[in-house]
ROGU-247005 format. One record per residue: residue number from 1; x, y, z of N, C-alpha, C in turn. Coordinates in steps of 0.02 Angstrom, whole numbers, always signed. Example, Ala and Ser with C-alpha at 12.3 -4.5 7.8 and 13.67 -1.06 7.14 Angstrom:
<sites>
1;+660;-284;+390;+615;-225;+390;+660;-165;+390
2;+642;-112;+354;+684;-53;+357;+645;+2;+394
</sites>
This chain:
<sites>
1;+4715;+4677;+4893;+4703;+4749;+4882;+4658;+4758;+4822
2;+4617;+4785;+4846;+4536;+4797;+4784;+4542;+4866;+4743
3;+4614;+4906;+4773;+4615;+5002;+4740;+4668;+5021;+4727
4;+4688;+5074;+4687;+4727;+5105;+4682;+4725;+5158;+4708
5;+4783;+5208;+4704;+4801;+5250;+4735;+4818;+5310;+4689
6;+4803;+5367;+4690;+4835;+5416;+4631;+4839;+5483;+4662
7;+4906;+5536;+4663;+4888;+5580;+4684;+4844;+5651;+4664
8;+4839;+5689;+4701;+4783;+5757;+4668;+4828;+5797;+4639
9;+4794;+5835;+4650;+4815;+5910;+4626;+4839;+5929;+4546
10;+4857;+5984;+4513;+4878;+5993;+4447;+4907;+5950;+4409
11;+4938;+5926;+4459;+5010;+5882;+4408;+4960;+5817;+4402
12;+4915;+5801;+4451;+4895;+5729;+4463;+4840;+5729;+4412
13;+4797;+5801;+4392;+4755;+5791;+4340;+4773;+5771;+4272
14;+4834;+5841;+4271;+4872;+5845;+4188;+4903;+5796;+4164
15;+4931;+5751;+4231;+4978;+5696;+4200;+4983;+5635;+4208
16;+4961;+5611;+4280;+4940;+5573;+4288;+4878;+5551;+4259
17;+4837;+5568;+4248;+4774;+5551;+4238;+4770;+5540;+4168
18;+4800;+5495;+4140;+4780;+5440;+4079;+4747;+5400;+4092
19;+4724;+5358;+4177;+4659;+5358;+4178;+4610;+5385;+4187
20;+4619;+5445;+4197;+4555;+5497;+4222;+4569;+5564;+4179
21;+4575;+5568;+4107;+4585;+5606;+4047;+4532;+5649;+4062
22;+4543;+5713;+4044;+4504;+5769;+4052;+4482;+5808;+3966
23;+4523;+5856;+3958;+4514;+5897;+3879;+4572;+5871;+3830
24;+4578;+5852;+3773;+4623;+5830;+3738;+4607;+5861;+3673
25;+4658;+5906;+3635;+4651;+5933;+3580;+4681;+5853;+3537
26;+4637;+5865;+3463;+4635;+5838;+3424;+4734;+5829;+3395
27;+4763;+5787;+3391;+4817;+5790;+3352;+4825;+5768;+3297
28;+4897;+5797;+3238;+4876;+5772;+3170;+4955;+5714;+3176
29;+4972;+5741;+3220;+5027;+5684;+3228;+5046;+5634;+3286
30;+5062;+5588;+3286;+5078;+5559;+3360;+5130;+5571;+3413
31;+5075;+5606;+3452;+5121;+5642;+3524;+5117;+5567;+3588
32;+5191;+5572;+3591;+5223;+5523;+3652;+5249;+5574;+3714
33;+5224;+5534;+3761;+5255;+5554;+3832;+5310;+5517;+3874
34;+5338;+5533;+3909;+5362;+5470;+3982;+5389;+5532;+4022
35;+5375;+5491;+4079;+5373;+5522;+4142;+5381;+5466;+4202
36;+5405;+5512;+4258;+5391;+5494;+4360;+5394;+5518;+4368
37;+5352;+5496;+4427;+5337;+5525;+4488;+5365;+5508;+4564
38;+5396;+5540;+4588;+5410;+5500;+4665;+5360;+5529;+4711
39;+5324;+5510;+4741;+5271;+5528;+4801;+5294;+5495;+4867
40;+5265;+5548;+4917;+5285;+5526;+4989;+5226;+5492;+5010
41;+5163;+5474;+4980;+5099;+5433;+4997;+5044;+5418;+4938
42;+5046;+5349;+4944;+5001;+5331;+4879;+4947;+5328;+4904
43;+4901;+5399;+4879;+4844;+5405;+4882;+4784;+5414;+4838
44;+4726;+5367;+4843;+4689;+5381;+4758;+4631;+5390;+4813
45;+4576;+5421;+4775;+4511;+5416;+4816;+4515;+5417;+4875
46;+4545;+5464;+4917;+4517;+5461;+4974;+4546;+5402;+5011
47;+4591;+5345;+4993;+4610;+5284;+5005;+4699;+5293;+5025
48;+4711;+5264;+5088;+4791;+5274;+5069;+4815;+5183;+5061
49;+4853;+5195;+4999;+4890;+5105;+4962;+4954;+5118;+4993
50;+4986;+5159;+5037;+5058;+5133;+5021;+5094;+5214;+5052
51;+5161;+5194;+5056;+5191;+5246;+5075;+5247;+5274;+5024
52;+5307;+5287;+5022;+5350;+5326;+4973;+5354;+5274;+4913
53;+5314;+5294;+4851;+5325;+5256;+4790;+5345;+5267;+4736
54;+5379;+5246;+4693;+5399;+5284;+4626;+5319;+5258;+4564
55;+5318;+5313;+4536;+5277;+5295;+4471;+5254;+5328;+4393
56;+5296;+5257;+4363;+5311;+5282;+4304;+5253;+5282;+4257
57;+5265;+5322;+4218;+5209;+5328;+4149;+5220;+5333;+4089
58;+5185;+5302;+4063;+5196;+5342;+3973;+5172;+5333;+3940
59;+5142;+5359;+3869;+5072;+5368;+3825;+5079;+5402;+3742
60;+5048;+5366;+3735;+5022;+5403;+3646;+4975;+5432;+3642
61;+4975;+5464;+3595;+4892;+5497;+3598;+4887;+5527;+3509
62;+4834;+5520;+3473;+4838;+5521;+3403;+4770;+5564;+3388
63;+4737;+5611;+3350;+4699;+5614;+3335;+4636;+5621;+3375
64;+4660;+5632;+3448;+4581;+5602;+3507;+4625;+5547;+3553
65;+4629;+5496;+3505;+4639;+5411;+3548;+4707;+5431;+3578
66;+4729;+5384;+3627;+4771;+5388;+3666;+4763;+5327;+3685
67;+4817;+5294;+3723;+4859;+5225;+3761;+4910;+5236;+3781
68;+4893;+5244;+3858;+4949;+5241;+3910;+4956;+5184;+3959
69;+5027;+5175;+3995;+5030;+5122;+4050;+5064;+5182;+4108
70;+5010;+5152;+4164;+5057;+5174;+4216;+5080;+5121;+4286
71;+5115;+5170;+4313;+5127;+5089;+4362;+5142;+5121;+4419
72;+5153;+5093;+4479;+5188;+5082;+4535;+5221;+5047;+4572
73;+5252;+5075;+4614;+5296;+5018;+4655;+5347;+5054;+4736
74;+5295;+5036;+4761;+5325;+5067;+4858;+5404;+5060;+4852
75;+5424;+5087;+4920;+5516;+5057;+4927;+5508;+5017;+4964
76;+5458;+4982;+5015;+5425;+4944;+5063;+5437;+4870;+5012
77;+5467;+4827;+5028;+5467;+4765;+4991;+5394;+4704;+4989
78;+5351;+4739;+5047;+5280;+4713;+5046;+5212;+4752;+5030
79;+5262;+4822;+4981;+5207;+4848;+4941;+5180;+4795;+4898
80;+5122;+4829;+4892;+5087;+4828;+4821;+5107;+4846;+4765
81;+5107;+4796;+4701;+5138;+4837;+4650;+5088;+4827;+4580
82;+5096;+4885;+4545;+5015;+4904;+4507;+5037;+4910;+4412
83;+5023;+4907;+4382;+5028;+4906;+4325;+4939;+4906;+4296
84;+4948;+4966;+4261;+4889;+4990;+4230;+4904;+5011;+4153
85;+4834;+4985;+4125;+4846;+4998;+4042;+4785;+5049;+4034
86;+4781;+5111;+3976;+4712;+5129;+3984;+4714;+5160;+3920
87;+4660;+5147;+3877;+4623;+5163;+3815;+4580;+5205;+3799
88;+4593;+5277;+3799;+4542;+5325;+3798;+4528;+5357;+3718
89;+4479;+5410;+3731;+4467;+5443;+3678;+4438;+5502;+3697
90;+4436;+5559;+3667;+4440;+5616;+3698;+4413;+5697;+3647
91;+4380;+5756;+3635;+4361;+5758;+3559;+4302;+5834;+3632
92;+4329;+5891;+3590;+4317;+5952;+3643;+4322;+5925;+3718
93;+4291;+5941;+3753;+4269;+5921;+3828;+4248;+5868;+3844
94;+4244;+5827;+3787;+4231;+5761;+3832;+4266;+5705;+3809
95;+4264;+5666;+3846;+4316;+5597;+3852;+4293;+5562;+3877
96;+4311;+5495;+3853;+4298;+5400;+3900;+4368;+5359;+3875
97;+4368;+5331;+3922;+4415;+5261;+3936;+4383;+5237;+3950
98;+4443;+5163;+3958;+4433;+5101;+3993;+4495;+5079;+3990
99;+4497;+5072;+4073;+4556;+5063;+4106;+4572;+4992;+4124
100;+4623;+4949;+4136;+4634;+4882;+4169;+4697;+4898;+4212
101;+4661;+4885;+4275;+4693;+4888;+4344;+4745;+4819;+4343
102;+4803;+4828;+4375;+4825;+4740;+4405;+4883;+4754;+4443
103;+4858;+4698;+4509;+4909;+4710;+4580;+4933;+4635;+4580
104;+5007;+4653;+4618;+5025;+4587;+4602;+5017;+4551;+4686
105;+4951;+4542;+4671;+4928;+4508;+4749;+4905;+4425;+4735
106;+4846;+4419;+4720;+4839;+4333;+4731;+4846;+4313;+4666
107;+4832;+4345;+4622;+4848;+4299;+4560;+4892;+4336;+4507
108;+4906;+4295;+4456;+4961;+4326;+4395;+4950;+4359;+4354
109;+4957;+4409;+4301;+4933;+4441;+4254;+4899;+4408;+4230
110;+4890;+4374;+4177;+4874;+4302;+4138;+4789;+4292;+4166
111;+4787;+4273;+4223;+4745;+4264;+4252;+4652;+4315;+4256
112;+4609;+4295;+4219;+4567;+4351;+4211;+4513;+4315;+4231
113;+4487;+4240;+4240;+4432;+4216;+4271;+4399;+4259;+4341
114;+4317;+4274;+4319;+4291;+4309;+4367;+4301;+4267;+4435
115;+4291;+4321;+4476;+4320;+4282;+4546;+4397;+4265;+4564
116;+4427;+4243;+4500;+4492;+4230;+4527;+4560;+4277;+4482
117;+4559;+4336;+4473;+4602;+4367;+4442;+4619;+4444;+4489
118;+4662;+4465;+4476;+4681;+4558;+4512;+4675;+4599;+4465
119;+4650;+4609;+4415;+4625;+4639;+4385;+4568;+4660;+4380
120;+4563;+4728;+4371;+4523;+4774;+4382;+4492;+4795;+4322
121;+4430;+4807;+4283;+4426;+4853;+4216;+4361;+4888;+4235
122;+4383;+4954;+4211;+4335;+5009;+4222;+4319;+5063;+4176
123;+4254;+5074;+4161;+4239;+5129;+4126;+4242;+5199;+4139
124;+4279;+5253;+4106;+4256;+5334;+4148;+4229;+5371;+4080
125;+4170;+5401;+4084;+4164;+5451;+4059;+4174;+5507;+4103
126;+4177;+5573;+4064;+4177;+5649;+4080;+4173;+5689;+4039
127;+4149;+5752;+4066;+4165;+5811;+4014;+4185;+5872;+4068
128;+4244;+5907;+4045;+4291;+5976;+4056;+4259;+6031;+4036
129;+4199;+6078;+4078;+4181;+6124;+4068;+4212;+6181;+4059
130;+4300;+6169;+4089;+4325;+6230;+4106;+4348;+6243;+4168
131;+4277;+6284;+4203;+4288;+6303;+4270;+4287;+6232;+4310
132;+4253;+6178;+4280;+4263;+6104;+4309;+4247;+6068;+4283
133;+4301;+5993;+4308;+4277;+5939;+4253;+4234;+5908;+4304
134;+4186;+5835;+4266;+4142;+5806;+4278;+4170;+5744;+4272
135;+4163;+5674;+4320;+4189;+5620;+4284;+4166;+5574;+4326
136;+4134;+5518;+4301;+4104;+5442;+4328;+4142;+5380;+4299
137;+4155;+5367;+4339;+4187;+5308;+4352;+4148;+5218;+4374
138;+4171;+5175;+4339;+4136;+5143;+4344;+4167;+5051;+4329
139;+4163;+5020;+4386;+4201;+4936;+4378;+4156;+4889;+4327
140;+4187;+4865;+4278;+4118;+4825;+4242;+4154;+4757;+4244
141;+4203;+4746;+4276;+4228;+4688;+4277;+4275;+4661;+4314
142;+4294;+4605;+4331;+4356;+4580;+4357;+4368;+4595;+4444
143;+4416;+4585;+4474;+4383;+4593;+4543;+4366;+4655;+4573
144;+4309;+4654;+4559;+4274;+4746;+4541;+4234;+4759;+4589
145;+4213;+4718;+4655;+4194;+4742;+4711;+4094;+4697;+4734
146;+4086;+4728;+4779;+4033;+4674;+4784;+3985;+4726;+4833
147;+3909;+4709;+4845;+3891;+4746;+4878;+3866;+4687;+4942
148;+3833;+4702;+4992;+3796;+4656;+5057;+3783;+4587;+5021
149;+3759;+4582;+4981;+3729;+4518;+4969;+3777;+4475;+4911
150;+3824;+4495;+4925;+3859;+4460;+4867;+3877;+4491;+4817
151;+3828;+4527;+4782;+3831;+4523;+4694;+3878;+4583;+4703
152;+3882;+4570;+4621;+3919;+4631;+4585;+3897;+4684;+4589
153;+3927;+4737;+4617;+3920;+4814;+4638;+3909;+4846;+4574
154;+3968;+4844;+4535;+3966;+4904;+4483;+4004;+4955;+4511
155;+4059;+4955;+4565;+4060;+5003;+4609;+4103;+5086;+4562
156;+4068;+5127;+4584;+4063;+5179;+4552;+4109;+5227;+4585
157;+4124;+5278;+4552;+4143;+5353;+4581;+4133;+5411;+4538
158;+4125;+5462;+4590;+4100;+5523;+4549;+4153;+5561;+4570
159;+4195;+5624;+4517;+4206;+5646;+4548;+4198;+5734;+4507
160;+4215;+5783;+4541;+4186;+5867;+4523;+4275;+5893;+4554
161;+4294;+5902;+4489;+4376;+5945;+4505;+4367;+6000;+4477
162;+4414;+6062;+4522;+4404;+6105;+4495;+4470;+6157;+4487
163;+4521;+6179;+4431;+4578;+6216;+4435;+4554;+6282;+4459
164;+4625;+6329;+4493;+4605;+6390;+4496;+4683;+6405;+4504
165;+4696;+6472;+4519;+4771;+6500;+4532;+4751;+6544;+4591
166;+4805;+6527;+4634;+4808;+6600;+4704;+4885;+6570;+4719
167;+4898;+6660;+4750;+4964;+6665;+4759;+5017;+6630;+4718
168;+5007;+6623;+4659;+5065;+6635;+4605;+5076;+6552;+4584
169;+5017;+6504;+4628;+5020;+6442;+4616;+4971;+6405;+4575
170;+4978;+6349;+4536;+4924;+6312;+4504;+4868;+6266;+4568
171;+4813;+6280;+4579;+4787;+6233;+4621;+4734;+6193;+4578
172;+4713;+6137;+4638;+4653;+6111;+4589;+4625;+6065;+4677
173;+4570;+6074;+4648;+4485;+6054;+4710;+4434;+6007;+4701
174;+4456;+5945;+4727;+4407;+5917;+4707;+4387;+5851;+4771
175;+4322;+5846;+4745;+4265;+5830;+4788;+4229;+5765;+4756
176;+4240;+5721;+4774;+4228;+5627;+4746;+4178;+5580;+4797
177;+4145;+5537;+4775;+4094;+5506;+4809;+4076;+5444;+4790
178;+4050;+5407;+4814;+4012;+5335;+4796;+3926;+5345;+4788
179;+3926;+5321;+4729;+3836;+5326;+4735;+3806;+5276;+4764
180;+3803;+5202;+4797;+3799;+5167;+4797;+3855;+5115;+4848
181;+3819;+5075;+4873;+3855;+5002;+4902;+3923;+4969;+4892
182;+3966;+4970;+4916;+4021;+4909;+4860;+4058;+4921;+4925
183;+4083;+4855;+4933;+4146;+4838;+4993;+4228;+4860;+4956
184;+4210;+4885;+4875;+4265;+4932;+4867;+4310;+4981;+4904
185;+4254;+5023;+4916;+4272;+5100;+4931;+4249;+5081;+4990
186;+4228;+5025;+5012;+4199;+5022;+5105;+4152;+5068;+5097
187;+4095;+5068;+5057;+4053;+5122;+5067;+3967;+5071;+5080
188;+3926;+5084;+5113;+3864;+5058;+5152;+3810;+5083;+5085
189;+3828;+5134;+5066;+3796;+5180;+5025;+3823;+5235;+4981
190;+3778;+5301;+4940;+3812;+5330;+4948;+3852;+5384;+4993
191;+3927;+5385;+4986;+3979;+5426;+5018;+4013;+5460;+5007
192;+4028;+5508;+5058;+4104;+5580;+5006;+4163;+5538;+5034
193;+4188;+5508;+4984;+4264;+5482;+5008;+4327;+5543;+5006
194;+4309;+5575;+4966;+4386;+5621;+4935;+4341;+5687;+4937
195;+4404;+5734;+4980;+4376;+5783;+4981;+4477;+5832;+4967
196;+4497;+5856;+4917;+4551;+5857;+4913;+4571;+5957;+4905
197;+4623;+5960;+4910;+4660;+6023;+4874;+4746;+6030;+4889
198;+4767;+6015;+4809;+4835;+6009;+4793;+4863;+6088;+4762
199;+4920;+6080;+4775;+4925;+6157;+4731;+5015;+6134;+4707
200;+5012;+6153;+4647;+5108;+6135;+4610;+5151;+6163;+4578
201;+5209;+6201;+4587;+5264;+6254;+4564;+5319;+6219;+4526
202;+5335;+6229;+4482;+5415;+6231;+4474;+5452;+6247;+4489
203;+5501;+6221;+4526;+5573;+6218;+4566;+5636;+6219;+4501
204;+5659;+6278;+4494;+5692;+6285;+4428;+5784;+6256;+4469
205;+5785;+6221;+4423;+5860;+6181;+4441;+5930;+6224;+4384
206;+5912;+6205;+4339;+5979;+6260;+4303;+5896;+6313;+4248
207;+5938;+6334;+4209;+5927;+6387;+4160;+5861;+6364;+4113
208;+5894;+6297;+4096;+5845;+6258;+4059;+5800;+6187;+4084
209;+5797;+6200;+4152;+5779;+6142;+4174;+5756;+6157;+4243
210;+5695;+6119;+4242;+5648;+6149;+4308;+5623;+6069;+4346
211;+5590;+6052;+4384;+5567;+5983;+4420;+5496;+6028;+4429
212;+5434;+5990;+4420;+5374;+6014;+4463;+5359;+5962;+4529
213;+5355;+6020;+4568;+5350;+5983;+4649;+5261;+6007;+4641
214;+5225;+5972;+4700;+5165;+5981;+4708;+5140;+5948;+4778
215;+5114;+5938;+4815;+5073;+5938;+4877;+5021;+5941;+4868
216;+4979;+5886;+4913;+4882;+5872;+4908;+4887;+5860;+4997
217;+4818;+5904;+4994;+4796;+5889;+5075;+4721;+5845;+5057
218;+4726;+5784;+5107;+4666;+5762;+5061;+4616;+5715;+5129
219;+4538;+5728;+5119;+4528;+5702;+5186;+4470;+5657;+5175
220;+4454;+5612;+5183;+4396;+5560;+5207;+4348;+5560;+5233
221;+4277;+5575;+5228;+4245;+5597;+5282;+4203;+5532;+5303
222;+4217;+5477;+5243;+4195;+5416;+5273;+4241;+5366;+5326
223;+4289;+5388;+5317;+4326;+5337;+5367;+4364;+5402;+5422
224;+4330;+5459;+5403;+4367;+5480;+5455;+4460;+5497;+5454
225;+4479;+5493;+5400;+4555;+5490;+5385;+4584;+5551;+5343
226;+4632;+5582;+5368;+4674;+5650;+5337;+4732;+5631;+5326
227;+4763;+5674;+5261;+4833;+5635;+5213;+4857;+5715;+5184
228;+4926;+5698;+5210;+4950;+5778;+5184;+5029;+5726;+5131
229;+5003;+5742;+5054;+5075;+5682;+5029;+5093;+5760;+4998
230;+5176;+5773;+4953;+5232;+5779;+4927;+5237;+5735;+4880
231;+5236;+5776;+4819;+5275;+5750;+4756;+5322;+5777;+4705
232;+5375;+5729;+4677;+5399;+5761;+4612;+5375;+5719;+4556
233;+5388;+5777;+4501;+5376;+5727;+4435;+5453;+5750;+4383
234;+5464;+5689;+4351;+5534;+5701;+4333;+5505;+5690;+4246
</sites>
């Protein structure tokens, strides 16, 4: 397995996305997170990894910088299982990381020789206009994809999200692509892999305590493939 999987919508921007960091106010102290997620389909890009998975997270963030891990793991005993580290920085509207992917498929953590490791490392810049963020994505290493002739792809993604509110809900829209070749994303060229819209409420449980549920409808126009997943985050 060459991808991960991540879901859309509000919750998937705001919280998930310590690899895909958007606006981050400056802090004077160090703010910690932890969190899960249970999802009914592990979906990233336009790609489906997997079916009902739990996935946990959690992060620092200081001044701009931030370091989070997130992970996964199917209930399927021949899932895939993912452990991600990611190093960003962040300062008005714009932000970069660099992320390290790792599945526990042919080889061991440990293991980072090109050609023979599951690890993944990737660069993202972006900047959060507001009405939408902007963000490129990019493999500079490790088994990071290949184009027709062999070589190293570089394999890329773009993607254009965008929040809004209707009917009393948080939504968010977004629209992702390949510029370029790579047996990554199975793309010939460039392609619209992800074409998405999630929308997410709070489900209030007692007085002081709420769960956010959320839902992404999300569709493929390169492979032809539609994904309707369910999530909580705890």
């Amino acid at each position: 397995m060459k991808t991960r999987s991540l879901k859309m919508g509000v919750i998937a921007i705001a919280l998930l996305s310590v690899a895909m960091p958007f606006t981050a106010k400056a802090q004077d102290k160090v703010e910690a997170s932890v969190g899960a997620d249970l999802v009914s389909g592990y979906i990233w890009r336009g790609q489906d990894l997997g079916g009902v998975s739990v996935q946990p997270g959690v992060s620092l963030a200081y001044k701009g910088f931030s370091l989070g891990a997130w992970g996964s793991v199917g209930l399927e005993s021949d899932d895939t299982k993912e452990f991600d580290l990611t190093l960003g920085y962040s300062t008005g509207g714009f932000s970069i990381s660099l992320t390290d992917y790792w599945f526990n498929t042919d080889y061991g953590y440990f293991h980072y020789e090109s050609g023979k490791t599951a690890h993944v490392f990737e660069v993202q810049v972006g900047y959060d206009f507001g009405p939408v963020a902007v963000n490129w994505y990019t493999n500079i290493g490790g088994d990071d994809g290949v184009n027709a002739d062999g070589d190293r792809a570089y394999s890329s993604y773009i993607s254009l999200a965008a929040p809004f509110k209707l009917g009393g809900l948080d939504w968010t829209a977004e629209i992702g692509a390949t510029p370029w070749e790579t047996d990554f994303y199975g793309a010939n060229g460039f392609s619209i892999i992800n074409v998405s819209v999630g929308a997410s409420k709070e489900i209030k449980i007692t007085d002081s305590f709420s769960l956010p549920l959320f839902a992404t409808a999300t569709w493929n126009p390169r492979t032809e493939d539609a994904f309707f997943t369910v999530g909580l985050s705890f």
